[in-house]
PDB file as gemmi writes it, atoms N, CA and C in Angstrom:
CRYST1    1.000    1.000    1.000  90.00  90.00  90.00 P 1                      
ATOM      1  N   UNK A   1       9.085  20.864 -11.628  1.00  0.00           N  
ATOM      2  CA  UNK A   1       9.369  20.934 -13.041  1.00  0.00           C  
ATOM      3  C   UNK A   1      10.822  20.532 -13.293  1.00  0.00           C  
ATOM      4  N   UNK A   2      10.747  19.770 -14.284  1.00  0.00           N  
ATOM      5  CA  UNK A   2      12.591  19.280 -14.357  1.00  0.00           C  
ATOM      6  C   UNK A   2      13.496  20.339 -14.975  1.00  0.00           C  
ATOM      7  N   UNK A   3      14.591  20.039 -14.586  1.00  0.00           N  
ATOM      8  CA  UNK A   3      15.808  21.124 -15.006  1.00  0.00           C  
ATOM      9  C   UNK A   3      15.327  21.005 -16.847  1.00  0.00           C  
ATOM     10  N   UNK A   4      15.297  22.168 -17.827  1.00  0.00           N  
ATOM     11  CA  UNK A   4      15.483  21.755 -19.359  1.00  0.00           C  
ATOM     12  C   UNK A   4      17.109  22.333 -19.518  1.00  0.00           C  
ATOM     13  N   UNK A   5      18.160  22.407 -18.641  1.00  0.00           N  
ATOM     14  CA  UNK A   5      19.387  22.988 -19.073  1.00  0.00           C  
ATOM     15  C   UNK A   5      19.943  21.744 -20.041  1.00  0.00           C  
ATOM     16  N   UNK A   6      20.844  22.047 -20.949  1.00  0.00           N  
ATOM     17  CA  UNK A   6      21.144  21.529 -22.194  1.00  0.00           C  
ATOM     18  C   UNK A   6      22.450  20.364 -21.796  1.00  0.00           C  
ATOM     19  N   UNK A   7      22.782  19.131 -22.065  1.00  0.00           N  
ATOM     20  CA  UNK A   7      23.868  18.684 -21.158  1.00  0.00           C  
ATOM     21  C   UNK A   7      24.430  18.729 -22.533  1.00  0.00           C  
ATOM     22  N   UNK A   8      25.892  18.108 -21.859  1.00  0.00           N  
ATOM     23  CA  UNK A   8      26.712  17.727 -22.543  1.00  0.00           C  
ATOM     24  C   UNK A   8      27.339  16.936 -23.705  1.00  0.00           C  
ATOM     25  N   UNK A   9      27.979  16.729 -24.506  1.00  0.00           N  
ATOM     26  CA  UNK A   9      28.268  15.644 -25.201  1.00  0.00           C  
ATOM     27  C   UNK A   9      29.665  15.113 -25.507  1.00  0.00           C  
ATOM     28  N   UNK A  10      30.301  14.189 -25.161  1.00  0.00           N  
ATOM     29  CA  UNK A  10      31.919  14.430 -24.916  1.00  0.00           C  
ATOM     30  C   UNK A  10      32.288  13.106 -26.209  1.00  0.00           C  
ATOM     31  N   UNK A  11      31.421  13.398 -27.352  1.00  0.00           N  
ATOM     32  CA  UNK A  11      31.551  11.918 -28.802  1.00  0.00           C  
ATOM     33  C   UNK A  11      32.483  12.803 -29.533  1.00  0.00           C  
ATOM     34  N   UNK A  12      32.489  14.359 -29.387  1.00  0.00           N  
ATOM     35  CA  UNK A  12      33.690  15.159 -30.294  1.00  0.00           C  
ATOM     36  C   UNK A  12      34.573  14.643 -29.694  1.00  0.00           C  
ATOM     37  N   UNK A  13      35.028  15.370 -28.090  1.00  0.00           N  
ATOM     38  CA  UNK A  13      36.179  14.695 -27.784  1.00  0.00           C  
ATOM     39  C   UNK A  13      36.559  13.275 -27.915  1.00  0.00           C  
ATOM     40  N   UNK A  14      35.493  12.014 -28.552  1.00  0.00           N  
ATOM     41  CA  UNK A  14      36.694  10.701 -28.424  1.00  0.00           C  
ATOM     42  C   UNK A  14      37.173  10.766 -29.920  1.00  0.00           C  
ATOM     43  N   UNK A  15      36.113  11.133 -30.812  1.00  0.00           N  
ATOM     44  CA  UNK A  15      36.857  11.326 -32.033  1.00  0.00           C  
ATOM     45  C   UNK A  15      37.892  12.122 -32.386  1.00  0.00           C  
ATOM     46  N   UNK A  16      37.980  13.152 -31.918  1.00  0.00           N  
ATOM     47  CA  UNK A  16      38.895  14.045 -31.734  1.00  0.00           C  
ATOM     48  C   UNK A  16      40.421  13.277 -31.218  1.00  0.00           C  
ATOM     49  N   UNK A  17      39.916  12.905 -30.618  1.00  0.00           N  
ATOM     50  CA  UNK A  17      41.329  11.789 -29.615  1.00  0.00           C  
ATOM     51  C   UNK A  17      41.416  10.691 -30.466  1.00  0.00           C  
ATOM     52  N   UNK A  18      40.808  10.133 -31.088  1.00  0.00           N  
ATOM     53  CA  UNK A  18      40.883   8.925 -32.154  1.00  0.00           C  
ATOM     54  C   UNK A  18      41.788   9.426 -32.850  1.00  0.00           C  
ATOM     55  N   UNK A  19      41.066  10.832 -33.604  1.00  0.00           N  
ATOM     56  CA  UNK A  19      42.052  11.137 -34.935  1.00  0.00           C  
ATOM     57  C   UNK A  19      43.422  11.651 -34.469  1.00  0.00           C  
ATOM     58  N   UNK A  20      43.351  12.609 -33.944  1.00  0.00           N  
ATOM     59  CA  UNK A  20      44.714  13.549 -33.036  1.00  0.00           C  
ATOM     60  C   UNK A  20      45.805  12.599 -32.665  1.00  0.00           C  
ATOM     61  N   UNK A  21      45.038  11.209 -32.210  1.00  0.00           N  
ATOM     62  CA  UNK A  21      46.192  10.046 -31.540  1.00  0.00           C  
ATOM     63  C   UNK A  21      46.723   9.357 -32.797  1.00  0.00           C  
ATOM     64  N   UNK A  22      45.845   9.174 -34.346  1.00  0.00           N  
ATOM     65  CA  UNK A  22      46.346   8.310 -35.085  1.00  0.00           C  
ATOM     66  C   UNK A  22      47.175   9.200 -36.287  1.00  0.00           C  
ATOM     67  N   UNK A  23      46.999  10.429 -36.291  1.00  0.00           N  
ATOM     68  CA  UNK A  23      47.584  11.607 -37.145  1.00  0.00           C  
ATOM     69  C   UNK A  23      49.271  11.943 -36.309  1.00  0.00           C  
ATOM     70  N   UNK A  24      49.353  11.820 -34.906  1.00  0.00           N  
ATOM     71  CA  UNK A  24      50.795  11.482 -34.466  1.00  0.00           C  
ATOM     72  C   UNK A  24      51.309  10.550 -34.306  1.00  0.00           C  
ATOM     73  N   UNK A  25      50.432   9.179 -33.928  1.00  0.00           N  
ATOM     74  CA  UNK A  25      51.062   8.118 -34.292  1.00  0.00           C  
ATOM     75  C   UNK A  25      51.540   8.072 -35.366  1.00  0.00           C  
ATOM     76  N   UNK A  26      51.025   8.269 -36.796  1.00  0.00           N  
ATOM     77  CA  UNK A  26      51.374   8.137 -37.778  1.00  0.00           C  
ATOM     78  C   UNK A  26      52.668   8.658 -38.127  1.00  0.00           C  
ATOM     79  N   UNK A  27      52.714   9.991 -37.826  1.00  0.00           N  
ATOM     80  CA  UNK A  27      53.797  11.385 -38.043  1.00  0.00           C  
ATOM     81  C   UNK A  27      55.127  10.294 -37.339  1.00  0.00           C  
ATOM     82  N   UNK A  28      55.260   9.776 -36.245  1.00  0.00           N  
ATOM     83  CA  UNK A  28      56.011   9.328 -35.828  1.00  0.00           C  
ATOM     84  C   UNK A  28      56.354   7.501 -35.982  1.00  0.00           C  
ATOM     85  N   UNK A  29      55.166   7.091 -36.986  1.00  0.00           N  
ATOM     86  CA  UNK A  29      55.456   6.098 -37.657  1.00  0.00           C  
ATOM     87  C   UNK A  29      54.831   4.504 -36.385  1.00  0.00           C  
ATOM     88  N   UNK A  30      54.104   4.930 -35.368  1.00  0.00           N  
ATOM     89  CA  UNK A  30      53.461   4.312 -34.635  1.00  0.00           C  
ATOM     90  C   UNK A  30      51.854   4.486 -34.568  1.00  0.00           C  
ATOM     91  N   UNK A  31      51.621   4.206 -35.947  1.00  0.00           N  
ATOM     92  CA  UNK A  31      49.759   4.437 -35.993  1.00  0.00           C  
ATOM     93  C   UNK A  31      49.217   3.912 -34.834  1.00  0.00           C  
ATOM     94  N   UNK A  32      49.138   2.482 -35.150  1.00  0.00           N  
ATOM     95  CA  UNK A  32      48.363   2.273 -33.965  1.00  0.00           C  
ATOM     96  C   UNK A  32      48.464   2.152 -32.392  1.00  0.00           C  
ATOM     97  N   UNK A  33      49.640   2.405 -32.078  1.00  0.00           N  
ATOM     98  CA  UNK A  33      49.442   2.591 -30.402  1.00  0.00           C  
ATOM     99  C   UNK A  33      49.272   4.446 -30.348  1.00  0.00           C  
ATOM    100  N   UNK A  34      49.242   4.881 -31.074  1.00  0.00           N  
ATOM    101  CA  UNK A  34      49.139   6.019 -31.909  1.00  0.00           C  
ATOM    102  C   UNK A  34      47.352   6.025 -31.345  1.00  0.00           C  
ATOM    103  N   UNK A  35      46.364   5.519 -32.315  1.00  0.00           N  
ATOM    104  CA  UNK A  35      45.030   5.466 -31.892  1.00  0.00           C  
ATOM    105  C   UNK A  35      44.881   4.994 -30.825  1.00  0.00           C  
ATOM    106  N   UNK A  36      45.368   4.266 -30.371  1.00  0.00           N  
ATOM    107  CA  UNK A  36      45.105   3.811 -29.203  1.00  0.00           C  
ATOM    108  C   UNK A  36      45.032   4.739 -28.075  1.00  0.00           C  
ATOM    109  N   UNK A  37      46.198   5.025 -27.829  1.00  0.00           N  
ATOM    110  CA  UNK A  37      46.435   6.286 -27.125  1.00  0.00           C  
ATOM    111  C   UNK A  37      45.612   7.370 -27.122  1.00  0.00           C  
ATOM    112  N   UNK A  38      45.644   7.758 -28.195  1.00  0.00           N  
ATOM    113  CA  UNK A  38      43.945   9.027 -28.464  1.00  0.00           C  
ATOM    114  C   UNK A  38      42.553   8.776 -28.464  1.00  0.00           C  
ATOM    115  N   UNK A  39      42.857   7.283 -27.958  1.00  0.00           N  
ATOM    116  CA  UNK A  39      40.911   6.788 -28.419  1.00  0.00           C  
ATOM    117  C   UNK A  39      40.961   6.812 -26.342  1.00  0.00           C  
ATOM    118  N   UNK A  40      42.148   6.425 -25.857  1.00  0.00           N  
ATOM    119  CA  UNK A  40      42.072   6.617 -24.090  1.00  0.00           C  
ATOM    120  C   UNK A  40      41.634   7.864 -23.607  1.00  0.00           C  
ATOM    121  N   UNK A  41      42.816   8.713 -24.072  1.00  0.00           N  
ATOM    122  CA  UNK A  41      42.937  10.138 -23.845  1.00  0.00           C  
ATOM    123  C   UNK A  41      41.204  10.879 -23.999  1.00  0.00           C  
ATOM    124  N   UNK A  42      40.355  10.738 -25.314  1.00  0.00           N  
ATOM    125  CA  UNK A  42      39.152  10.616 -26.072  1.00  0.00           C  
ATOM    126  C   UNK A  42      38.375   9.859 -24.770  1.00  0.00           C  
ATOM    127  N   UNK A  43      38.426   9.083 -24.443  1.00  0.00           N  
ATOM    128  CA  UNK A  43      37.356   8.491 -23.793  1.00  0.00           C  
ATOM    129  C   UNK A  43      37.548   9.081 -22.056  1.00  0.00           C  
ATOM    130  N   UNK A  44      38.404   9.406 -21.745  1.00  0.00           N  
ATOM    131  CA  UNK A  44      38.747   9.900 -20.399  1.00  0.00           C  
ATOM    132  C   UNK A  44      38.154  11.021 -20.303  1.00  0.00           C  
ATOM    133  N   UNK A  45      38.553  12.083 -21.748  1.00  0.00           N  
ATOM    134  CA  UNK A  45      38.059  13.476 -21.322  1.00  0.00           C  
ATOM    135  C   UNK A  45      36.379  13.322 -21.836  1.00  0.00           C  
ATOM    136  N   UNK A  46      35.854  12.701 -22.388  1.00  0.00           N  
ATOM    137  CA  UNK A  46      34.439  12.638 -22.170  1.00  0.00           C  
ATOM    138  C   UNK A  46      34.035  12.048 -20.877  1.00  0.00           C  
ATOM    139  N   UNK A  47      34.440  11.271 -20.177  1.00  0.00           N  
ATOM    140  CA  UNK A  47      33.840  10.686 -19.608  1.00  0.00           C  
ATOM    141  C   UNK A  47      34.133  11.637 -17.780  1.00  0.00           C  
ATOM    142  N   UNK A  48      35.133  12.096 -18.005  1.00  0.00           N  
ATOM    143  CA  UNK A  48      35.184  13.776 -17.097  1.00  0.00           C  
ATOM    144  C   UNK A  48      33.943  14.786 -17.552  1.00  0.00           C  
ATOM    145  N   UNK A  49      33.684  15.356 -18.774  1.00  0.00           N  
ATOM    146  CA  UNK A  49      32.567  16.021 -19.211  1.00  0.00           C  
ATOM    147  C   UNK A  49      31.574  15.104 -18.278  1.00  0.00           C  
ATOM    148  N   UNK A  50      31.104  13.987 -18.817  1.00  0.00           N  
ATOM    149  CA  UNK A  50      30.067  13.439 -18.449  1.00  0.00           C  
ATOM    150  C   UNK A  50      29.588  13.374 -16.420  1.00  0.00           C  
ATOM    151  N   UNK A  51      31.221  13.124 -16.043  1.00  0.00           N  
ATOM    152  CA  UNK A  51      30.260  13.414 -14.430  1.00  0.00           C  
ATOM    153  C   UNK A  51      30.396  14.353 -14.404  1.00  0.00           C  
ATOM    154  N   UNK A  52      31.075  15.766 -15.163  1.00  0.00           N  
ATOM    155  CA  UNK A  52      31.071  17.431 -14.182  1.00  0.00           C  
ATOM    156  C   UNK A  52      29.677  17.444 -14.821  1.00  0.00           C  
ATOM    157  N   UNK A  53      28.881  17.062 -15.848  1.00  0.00           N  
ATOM    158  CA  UNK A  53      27.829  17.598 -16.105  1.00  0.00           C  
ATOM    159  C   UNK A  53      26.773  16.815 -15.676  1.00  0.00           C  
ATOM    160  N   UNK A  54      27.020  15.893 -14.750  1.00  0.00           N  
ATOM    161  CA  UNK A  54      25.638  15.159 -14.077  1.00  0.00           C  
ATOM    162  C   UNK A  54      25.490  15.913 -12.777  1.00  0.00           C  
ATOM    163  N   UNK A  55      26.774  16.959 -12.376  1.00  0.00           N  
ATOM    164  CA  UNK A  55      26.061  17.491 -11.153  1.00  0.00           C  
ATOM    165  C   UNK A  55      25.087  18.333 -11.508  1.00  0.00           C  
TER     166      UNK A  55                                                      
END                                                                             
């Protein structure tokens, strides 16, 4: 019978990192390396979620 445990989803964290990166870019007057930066940060920590939760 297959596992039904519930996985993960790590799309908060890139948005989260989208906005968080372009709300200090901004503050500090560098929007976009600003998003940039938070859309990396965003895609790294999902993509950590994603293999701790394929074991």
């Amino acid at each position: 019978m297959a596992d039904k445990r519930p996985t993960a989803a790590g799309g908060f964290l890139i948005a989260m990192g989208i906005l968080g990166g372009a709300g200090v870019g901004f503050a500090i007057g560098q929007a976009t390396p600003g998003l940039l930066i938070g859309t990396a940060i965003g895609v790294t920590a999902a993509l950590l979620v994603w293999i701790r939760d394929r074991r």
